[in-house]
C-alpha positions in Angstrom: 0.0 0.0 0.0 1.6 3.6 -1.4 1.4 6.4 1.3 -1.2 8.4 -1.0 -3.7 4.7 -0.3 -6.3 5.5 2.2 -8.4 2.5 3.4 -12.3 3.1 3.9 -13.5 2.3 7.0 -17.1 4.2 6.4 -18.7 0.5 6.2 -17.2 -0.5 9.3 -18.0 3.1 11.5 -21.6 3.0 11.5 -22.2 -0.3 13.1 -19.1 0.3 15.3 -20.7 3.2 16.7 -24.3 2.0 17.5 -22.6 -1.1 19.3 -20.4 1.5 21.5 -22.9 3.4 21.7 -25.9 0.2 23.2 -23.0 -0.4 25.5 -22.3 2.7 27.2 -26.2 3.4 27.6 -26.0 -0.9 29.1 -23.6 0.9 31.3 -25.2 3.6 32.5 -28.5 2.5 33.2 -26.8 -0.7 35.2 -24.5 1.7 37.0 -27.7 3.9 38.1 -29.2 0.4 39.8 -32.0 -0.7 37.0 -31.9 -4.0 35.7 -31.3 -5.3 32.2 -31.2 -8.7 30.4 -29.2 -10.0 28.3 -29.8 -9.5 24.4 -28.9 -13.3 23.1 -30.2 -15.5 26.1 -32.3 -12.8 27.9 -31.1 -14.0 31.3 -30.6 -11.5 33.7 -27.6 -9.4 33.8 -25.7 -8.7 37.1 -23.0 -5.8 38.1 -19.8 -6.8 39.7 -18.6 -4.1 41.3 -14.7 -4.4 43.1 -14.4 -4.7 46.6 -14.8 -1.5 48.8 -12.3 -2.1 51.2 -8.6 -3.2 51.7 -9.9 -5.7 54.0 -12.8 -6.9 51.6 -11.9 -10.4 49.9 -11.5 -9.8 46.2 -13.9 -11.2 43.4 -13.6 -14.2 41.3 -14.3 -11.7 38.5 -12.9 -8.7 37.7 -15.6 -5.5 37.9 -18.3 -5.5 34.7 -21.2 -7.0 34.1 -21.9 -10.6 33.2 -24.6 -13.0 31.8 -24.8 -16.1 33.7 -24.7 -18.2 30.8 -21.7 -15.8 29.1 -23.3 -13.9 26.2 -22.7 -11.2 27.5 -19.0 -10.1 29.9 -18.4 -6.5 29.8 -15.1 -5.8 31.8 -15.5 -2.0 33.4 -11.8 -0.2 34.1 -12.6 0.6 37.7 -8.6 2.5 37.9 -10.2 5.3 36.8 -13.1 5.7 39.1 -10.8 4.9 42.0 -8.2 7.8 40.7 -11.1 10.2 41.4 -11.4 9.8 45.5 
């Protein structure tokens, strides 16, 4: 590929997005305490949050929210939030 080449990626962005986009709103409205199901099995979905205490034993899974059968594992980066304290 020449450096003048650009590669199209317009098929790609619009589906992309939307998918970002039904995750961060997943997010949100599981962060605020309302329940949600899973799209593929529609089990429902549950929020592991990290432990809130030094003491506190830590999770078997890391903090996101999960589908018990596995459709759906959403790993949240938790760093951040703790940064903000």
């Amino acid at each position: 590929m020449s450096d003048t080449q650009k590669l199209d990626f317009s098929a790609v962005n619009g589906p992309t997005l939307a998918s970002f986009n039904q995750q961060k709103n997943l997010i949100k409205r599981m962060l605020k305490g309302n329940s949600a199901t899973c799209a593929d099995c529609n089990k429902p979905l549950t929020l592991q949050l990290p432990p809130n205490s030094k003491n506190a034993k830590p999770n078997a899974k890391a903090p996101g929210i999960y589908c018990v059968k596995g459709c759906t594992d959403i790993e949240l980066d938790m760093e951040a939030v703790a940064l903000m304290r």
